[in-house]
GUKEVEX-25043 format. One line per 10 residues: number of its first residue (from 0); their letters; for each residue x, z, y of C-alpha. Coordinates in pm, whole numbers. Example, Ala and Ser with C-alpha at 12.3 -4.5 7.8 and 13.67 -1.06 7.14 Angstrom:
BEGIN
0	AS	1230,780,-450  1367,714,-106
END
This chain:
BEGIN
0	XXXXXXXXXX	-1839,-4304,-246  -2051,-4603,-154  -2397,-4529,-19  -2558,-4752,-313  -2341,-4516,-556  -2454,-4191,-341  -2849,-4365,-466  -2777,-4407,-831  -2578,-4053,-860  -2939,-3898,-719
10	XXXXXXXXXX	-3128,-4104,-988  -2879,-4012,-1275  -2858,-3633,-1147  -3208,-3602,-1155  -3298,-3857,-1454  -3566,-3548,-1602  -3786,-3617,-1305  -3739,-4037,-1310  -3761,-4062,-1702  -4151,-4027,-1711
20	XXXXXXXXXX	-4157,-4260,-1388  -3911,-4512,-1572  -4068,-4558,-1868  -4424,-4572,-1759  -4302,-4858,-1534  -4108,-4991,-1761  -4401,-5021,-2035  -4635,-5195,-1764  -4357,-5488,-1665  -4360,-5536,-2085
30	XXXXXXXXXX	-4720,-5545,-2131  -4781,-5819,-1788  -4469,-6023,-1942  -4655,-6022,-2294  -4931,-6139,-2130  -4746,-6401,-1964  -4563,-6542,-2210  -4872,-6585,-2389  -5115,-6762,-2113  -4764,-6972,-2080
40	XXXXXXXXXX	-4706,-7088,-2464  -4716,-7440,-2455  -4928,-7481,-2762  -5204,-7227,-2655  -5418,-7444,-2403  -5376,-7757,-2773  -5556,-7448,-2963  -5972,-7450,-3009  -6035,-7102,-2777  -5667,-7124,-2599
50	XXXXXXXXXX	-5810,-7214,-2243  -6022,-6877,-2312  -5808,-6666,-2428  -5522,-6758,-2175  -5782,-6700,-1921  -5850,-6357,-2058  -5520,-6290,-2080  -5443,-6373,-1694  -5728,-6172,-1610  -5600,-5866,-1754
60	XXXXXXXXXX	-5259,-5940,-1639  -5444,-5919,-1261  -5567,-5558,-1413  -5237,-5478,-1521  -5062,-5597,-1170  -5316,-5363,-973  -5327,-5051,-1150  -4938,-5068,-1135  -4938,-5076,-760  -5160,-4749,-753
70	XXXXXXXXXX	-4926,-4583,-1030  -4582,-4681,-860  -4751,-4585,-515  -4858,-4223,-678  -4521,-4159,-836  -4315,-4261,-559  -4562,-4030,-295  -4478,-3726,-550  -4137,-3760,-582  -4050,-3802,-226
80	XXXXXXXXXX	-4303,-3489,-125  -4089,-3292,-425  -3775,-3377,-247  -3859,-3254,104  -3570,-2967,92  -3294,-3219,-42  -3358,-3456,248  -3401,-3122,508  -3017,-3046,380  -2945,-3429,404
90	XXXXXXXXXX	-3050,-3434,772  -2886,-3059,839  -2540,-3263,725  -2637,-3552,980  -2784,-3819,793  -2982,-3984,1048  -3362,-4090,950  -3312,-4437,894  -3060,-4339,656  -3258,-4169,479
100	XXXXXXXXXX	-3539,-4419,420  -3257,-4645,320  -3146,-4436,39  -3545,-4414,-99  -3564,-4801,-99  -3228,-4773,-261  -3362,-4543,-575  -3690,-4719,-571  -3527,-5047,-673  -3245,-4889,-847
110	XXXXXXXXXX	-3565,-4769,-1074  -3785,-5088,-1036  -3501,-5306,-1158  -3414,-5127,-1460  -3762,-5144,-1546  -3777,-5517,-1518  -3454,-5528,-1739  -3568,-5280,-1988  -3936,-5407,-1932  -3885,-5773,-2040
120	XXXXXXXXXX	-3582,-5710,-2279  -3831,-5525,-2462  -4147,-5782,-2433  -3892,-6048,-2585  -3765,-5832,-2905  -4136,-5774,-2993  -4242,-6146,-2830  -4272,-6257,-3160  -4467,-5946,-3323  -4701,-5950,-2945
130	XXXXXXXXXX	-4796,-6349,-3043  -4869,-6262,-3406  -5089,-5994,-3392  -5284,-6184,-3105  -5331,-6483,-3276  -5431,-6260,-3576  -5658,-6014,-3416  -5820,-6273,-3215  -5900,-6526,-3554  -5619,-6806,-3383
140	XXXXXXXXXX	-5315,-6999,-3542  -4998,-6835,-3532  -4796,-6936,-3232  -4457,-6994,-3273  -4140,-6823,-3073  -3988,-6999,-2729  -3768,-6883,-2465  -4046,-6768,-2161  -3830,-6870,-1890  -4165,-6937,-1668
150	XXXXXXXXXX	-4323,-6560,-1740  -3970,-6387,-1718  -3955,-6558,-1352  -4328,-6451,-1255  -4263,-6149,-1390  -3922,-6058,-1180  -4064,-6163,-877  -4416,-5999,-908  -4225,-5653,-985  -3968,-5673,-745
160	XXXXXXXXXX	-4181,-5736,-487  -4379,-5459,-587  -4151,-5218,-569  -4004,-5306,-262  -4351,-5284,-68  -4426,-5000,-239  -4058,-4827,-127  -4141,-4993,260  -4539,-4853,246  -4404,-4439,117
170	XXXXXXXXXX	-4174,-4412,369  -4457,-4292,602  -4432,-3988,352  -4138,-3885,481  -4180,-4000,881  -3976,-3820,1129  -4012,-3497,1027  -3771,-3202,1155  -3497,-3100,931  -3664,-2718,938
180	XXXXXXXXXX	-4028,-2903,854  -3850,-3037,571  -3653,-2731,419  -4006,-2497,444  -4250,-2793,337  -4305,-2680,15  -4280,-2329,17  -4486,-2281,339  -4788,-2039,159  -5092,-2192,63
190	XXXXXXXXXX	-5414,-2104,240  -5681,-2004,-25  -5896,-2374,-143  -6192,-2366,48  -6499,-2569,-54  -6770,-2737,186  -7146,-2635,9  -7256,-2970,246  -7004,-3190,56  -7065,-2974,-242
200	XXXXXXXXXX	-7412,-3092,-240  -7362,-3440,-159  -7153,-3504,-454  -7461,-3375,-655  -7680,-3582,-469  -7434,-3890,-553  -7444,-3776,-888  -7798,-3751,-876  -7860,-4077,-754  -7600,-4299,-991
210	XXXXXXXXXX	-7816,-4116,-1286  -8183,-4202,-1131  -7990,-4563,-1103  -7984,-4622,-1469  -8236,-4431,-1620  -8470,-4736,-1526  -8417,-5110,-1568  -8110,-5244,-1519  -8049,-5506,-1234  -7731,-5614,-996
220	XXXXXXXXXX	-7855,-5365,-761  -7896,-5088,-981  -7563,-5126,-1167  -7396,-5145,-822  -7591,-4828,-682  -7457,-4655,-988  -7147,-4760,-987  -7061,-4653,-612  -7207,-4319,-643  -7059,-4241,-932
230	XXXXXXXXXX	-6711,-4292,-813  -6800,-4117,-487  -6960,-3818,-662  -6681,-3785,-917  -6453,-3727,-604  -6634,-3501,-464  -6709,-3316,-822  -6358,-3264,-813  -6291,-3138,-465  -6571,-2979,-331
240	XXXXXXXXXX	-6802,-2889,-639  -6469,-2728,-899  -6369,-2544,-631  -6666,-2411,-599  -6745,-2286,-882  -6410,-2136,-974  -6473,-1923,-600  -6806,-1808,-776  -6666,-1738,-1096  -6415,-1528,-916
250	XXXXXXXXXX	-6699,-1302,-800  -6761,-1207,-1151  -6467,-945,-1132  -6621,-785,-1505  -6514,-1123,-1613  -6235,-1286,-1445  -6037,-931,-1419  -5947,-905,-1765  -5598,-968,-1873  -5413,-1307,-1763
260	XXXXXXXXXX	-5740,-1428,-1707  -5734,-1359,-1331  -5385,-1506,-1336  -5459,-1905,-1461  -5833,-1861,-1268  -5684,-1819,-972  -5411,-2049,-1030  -5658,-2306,-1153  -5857,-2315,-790  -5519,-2419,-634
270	XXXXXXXXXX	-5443,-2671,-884  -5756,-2861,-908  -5777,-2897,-525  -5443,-2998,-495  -5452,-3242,-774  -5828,-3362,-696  -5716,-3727,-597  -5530,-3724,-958  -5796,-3610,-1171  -6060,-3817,-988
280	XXXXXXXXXX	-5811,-4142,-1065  -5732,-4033,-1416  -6150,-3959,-1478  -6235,-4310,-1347  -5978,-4508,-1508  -6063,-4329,-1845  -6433,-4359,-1804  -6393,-4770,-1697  -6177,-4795,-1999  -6388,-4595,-2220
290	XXXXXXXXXX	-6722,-4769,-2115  -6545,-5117,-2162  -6410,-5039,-2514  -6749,-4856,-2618  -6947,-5199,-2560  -6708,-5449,-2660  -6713,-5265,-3039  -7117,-5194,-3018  -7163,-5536,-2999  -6884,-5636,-3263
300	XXXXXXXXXX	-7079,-5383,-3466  -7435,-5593,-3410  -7237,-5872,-3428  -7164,-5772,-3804  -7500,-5620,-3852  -7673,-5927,-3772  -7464,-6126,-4006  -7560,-5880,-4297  -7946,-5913,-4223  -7960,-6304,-4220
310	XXXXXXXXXX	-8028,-6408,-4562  -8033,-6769,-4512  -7676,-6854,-4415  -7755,-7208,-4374  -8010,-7368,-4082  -8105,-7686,-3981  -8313,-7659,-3631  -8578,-7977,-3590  -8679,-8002,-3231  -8962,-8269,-3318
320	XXXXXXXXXX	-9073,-8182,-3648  -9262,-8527,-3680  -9035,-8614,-4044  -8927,-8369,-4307  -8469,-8391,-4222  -8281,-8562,-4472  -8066,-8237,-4587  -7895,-8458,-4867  -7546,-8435,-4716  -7585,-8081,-4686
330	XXXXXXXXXX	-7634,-8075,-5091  -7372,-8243,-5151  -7117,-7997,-4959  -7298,-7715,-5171  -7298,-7879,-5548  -6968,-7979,-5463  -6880,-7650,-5424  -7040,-7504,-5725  -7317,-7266,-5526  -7632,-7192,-5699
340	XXXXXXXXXX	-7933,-7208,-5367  -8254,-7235,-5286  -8383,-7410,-4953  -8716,-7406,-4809  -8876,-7627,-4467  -9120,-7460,-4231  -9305,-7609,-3989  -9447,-7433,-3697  -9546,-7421,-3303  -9625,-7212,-3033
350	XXXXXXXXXX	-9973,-7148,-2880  -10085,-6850,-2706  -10370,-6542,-2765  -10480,-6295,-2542  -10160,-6419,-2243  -9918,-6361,-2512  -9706,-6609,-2672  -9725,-6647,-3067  -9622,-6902,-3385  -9832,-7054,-3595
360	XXXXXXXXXX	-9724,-7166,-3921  -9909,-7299,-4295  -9948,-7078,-4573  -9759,-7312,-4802  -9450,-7274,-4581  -9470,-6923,-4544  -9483,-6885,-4954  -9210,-7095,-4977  -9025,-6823,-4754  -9105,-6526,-4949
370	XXXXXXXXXX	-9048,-6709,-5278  -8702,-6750,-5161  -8674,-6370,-5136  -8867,-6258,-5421  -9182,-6159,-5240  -9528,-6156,-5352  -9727,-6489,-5258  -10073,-6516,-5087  -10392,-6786,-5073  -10663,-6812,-4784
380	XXXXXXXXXX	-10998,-6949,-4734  -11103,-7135,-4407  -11036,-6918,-4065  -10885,-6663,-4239  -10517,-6584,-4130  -10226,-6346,-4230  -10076,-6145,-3905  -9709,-6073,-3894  -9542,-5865,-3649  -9130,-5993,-3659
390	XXXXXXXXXX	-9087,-5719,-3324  -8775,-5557,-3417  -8874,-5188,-3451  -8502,-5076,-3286  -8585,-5217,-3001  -8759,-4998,-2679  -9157,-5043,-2711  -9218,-5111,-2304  -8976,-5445,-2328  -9269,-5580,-2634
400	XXXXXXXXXX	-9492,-5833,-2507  -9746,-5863,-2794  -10008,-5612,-2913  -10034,-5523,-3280  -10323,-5657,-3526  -10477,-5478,-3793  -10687,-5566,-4099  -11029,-5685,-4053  -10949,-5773,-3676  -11045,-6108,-3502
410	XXXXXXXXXX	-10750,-6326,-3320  -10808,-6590,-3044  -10554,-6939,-3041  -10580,-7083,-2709  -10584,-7489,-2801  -10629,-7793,-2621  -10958,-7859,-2812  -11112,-7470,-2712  -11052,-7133,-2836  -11024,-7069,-3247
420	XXXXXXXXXX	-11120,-6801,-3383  -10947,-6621,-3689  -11012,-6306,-3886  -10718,-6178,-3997  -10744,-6073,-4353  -10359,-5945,-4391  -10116,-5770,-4215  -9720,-5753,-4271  -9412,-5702,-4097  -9121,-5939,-4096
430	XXXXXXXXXX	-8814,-5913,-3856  -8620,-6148,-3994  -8895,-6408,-3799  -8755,-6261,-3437  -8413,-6419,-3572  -8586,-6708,-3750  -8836,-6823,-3472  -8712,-6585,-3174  -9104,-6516,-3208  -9306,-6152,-3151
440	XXXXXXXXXX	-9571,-6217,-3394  -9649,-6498,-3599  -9988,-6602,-3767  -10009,-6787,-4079  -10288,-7015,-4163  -10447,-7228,-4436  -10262,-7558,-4515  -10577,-7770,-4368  -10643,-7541,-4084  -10264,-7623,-4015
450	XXXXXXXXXX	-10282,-7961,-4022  -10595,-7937,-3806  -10422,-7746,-3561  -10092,-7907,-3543  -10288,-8241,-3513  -10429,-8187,-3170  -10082,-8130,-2997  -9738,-8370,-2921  -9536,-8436,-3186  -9295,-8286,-2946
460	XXXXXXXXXX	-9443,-7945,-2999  -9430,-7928,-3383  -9096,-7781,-3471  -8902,-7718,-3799  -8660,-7504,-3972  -8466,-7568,-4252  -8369,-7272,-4440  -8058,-7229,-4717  -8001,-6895,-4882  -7740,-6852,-5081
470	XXXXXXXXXX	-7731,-6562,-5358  -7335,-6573,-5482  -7276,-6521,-5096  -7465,-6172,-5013  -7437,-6000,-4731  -7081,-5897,-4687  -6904,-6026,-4359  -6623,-6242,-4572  -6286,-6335,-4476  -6126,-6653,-4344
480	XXXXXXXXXX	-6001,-6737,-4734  -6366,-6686,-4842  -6619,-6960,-5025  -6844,-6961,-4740  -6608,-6979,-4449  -6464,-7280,-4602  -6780,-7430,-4702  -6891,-7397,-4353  -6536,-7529,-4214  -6692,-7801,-4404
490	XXXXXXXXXX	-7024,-7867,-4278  -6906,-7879,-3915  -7034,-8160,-3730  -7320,-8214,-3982  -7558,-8250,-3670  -7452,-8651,-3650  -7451,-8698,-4037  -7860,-8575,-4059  -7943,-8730,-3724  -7766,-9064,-3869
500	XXXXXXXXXX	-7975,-9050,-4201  -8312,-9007,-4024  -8560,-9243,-3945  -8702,-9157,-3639  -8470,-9283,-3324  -8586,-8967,-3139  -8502,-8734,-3379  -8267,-8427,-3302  -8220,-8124,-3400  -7933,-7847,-3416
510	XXXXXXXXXX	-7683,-7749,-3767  -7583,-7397,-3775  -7454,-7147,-4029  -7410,-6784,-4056  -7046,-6795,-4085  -7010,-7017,-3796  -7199,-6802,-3538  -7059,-6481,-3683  -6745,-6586,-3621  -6751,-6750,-3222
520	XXXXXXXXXX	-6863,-6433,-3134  -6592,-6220,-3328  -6329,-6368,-3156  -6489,-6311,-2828  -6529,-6001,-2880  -6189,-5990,-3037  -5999,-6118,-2733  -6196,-5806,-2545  -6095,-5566,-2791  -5761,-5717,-2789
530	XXXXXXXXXX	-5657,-5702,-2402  -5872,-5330,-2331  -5627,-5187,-2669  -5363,-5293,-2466  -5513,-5177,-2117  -5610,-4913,-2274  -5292,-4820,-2312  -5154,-4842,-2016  -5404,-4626,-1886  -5324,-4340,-2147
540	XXXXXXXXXX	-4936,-4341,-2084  -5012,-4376,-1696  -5277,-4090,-1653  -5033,-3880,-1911  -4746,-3948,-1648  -4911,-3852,-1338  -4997,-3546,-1497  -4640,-3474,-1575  -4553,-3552,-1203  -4759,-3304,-1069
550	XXXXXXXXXX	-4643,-3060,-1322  -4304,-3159,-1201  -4365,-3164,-839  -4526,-2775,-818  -4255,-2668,-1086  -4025,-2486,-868  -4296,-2298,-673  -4486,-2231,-1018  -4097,-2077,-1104  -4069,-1841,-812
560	XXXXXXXXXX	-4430,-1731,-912  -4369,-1661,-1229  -4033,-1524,-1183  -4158,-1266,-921  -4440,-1197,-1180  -4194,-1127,-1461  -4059,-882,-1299  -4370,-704,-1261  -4433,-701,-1644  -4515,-1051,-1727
570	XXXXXXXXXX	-4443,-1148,-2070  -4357,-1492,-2177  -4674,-1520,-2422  -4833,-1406,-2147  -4723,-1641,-1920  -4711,-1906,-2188  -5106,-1877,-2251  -5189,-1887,-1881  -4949,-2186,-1869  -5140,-2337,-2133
580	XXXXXXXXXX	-5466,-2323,-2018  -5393,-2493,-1700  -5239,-2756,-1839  -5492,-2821,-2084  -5731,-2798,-1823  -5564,-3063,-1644  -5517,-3294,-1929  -5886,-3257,-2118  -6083,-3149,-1814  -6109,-3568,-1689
590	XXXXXXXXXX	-6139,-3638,-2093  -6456,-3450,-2099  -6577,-3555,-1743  -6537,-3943,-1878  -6706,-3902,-2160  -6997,-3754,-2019  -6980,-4051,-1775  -6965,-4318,-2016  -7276,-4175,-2254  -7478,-4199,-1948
600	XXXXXXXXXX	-7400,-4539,-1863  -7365,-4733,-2157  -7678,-4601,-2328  -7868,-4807,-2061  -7676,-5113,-2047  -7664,-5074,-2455  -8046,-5097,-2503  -8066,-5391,-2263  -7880,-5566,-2605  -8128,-5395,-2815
610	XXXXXXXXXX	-7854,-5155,-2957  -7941,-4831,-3025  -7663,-4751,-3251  -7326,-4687,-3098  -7206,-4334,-3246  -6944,-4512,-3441  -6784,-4679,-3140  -6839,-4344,-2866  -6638,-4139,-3162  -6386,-4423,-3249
620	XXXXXXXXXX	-6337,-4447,-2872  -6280,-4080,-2717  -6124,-3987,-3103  -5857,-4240,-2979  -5792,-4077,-2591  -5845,-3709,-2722  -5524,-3809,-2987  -5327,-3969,-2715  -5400,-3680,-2490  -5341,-3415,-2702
630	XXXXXXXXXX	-5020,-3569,-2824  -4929,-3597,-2464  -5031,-3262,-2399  -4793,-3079,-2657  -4529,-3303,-2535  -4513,-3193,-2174  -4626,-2856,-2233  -4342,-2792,-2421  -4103,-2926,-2160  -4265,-2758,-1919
640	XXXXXXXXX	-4266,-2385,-2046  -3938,-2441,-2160  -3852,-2496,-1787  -4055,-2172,-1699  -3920,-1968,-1948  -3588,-1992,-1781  -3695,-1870,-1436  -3835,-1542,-1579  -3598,-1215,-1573
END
């Protein structure tokens, strides 16, 4: 027998400890080829957003590509520490060191290279489903099949080389270590985990400090200051600070001496210390994940909300307003199309009162608005003045910049010609104005007070809005087959056409439509949501297999335990709920942690957007890692009491 055959006979004797390790692998080279063949699809960069999404797609391939070379570097590092008594016997029988750390590069590329194989053979049987639900989720044209000969060559080399460095970089893990060192290594007895209280309270003090970090406002610094000692504490939450606690709890003997519970509370201190690194990996990773997921769908979900609250779907935006636009073309597009609307054209500009910024606008314009939407209608007499607050009420009261007005009060304008005085004589509020005329407040005057006003400044500072709504179209976000998505397919590039039918040189202005923005920023967001599902992923399957590693890895001394305790009078439900508990504990123990995590941090960054409302995405979210987990969960514990049940008497 060969010493490449004496490799693959290891790896197919012991294929219940690779199979986790192989398929995890194996998913990740499937998931960096998908990306590749996509950023490497001839037709994507001819496509509107293919530049973008081929550059999200290559960044996420990075992600992929790095988080691989800490999973392979973990799995290998177990293994080889599980193995210490096979090589002891190997070295007792005269294999010489170097031998040795030939036959580990030997099964690490035996197992990286079948996970290229399996890896792309399965990226190019579901090629063509992986480029039609991208171009679908993301809102793109569907991209048709072709041989990746490009991404299957990146791909080969990338993982290859991985795996090889990796193999090179664990073989300090083994070192020259004595053929007795290697036969006792892992069933030398444990000393009892020990925590530090100094370490135990730094990690609160990290803790501590990421929290004080983003409970005010939000800058570079402070996200950075967060982010470091929140990593650092959650380390040290896990080592020092767990440990800890279980060593108190243990002092409660009333409690912890009752039944198997002094059996998986002691077992748990050993556990969690000596799988510390592995939870703290699994907790970030999930939390990142989480956090990145939880405010890509908040803002798809203001995205949508937005959409629903704008009830003109059609805008034209007049920089100079010194001519009424020519919105004729516009018309056309809509009788055309058979739509029943209403338009209206306000004129307004921007002054100041007590150092605060605020619109002015004519009473006739502002009863055109609320005609449109079926409000009640309102007439003035000289320096009297309606006050409207558009302040969106959802959004944090110390970020508001303008003071509220009441009946009866008196408001300032700051003009060129001297202060004017108004009394205001109304009050109302009106957010759809902080959308309209990304204004605070707004103060409506009589037509010839207007016309006064406006008369004394630029033409330049005299702006306009042209305003469509639309009643057939509502409020529902429609679909890509919809009247208004193809009436606004339509009216793209209408900028030139109402610029070209103008009579003023200098005029410009800016065409949107509801549709139109609603849609850029879906398939932003989309792309996002796209590559973290996928990321996402990875990260489930990975964090589930390094939990079944260490399960595997402290299997045989778990055995002897158990065995010895069976013949005391351990039962097997006995030992199957202490079993239980740890592992759960291992597996929904970082869940928790990471949620905790992310409510704290996104609830910051969130109402920097002005969102308040994110319960929707925090339960669609975690719903989706508690399911993963606990399907991983039953999966492995299974296997793994099945594997204990046979060591008992």
């Amino acid at each position: 027998m060969s010493f490449p055959q004496f490799a693959f006979n290891n790896i197919r004797r012991n294929g219940r400890a690779y199979i986790a390790f192989f398929l995890s692998s194996a998913f990740m080279v499937m998931i960096f080829f998908a990306y590749a063949m996509f950023i490497y699809h001839p037709f994507v960069e001819k496509m509107p957003i293919g530049k973008t999404t081929a550059a999200g797609m290559q960044v996420a391939s990075v992600i992929v590509y790095v988080f691989a070379i800490f999973f392979v570097m973990y799995s290998i590092s177990a293994f080889l520490k599980s193995r210490n008594k096979e090589f002891g016997i190997l070295t007792i029988l005269g294999a010489e060191p170097g031998q040795i750390r030939r036959l580990v590069i030997l099964e690490n590329m035996f197992i990286g290279c079948l996970s290229i194989v399996a890896g792309i053979g399965g990226g190019m049987l579901l090629s063509k489903l992986f480029l039609m639900l991208t171009t679908r989720f993301i809102g793109m044209e569907d991209l048709p099949f072709y041989f990746p000969v490009k991404a299957m060559l990146i791909t080969v080399i990338a993982f290859i080389v991985l795996f090889f460095c990796i193999s090179l970089f664990t073989l300090v893990f083994i070192g020259n270590k004595r053929a007795l060192e290697l036969l006792t290594g892992s069933s030398k007895p444990k000393k009892e985990p020990k925590a530090s209280w100094i370490f135990s309270i730094l990690g609160l003090a990290f803790l501590a400090t990421g929290f004080i970090a983003l409970s005010g406002s939000l800058s570079s610094e402070s996200i950075l200051i967060a982010a470091v000692t929140g990593i650092a504490g959650t380390y040290f939450f896990y080592s020092q600070l767990s440990v800890l606690g279980i060593r108190l709890l243990k002092r409660n003997r009333k409690r912890v001496w009752h039944g198997t519970r002094l059996l998986w509370i002691s077992e748990m201190s050993y556990k969690i210390k000596d799988n510390a690194r592995m939870l703290f990996m699994v907790t970030v990773v999930i939390a990142i994940a989480s956090m990145s997921a939880v405010v890509i769908l908040s803002l798809d979900q203001q995205n949508r909300q937005v959409f629903r609250d704008n009830h003109f779907p059609i805008r034209y935006n007049v920089y100079s307003a010194s001519e009424e636009p020519n919105m004729a073309p516009v018309n056309e597009v809509l009788d055309a199309a058979g739509l029943q609307y209403q338009n209206a054209y306000l004129e307004y500009f921007w002054t100041s009162t007590d150092d605060s910024g605020i619109s002015v606008m004519s009473l006739s314009d502002f009863n055109q608005f609320n005609t449109i939407q079926n409000k009640p209608t309102y007439t003035l007499s000289a320096h009297a003045s309606i006050f409207i607050d558009s302040r969106n009420v959802e959004k944090p009261r110390h970020e508001e910049r303008f003071r509220s007005y009441a009946k009866g009060d008196q408001l300032t304008l700051d003009m060129n010609s001297g202060p004017v005085t108004l009394d205001i004589k109304y009050t109302e509020n009106e957010p759809e104005f902080n959308g309209l005329l990304y204004t605070s407040a707004l103060v409506i005057v009589s037509d010839e007070e207007f016309k006064a006003l406006s008369g004394q400044l630029d033409k330049d500072s005299v702006s306009g809005k042209y305003l469509y709504h639309i009643p057939s179209w509502g409020g529902s976000v429609p679909d890509r087959q919809s009247s208004e998505a193809m009436v606004s397919d339509r009216l793209a590039g209408m900028d030139e056409i109402i610029r070209n039918n103008s009579n003023d040189k200098d005029f410009s202005g800016f065409f949107t439509t509801r549709y139109a923005d609603f849609e850029e920023f879906r398939q932003t967001t989309a792309l996002f949501t796209f590559l973290g599902i996928f990321i996402g992923l990875i990260f489930s399957i990975s964090s589930a297999s390094f939990l079944y590693f260490r399960l595997h890895t402290d299997l045989e001394a778990d055995g002897k335990m158990v065995h010895s305790l069976s013949k005391m009078g351990l039962s097997f439900q006995e030992m199957k709920r202490s079993s239980t508990i740890q592992i759960a504990v291992l597996f929904f123990f970082p869940i928790l942690i990471s949620i905790v995590e992310t409510l704290v941090v996104v609830k910051p960054f969130l109402t920097e957007f002005g969102i308040t409302n994110y319960t929707v995405p925090v339960l669609t979210v975690f719903g989706a890692f508690l399911l993963a987990q606990t399907f991983y969960f039953f999966v492995i514990r299974s296997r793994y009491i099945s594997s204990l049940r046979k060591m008992m008497v």
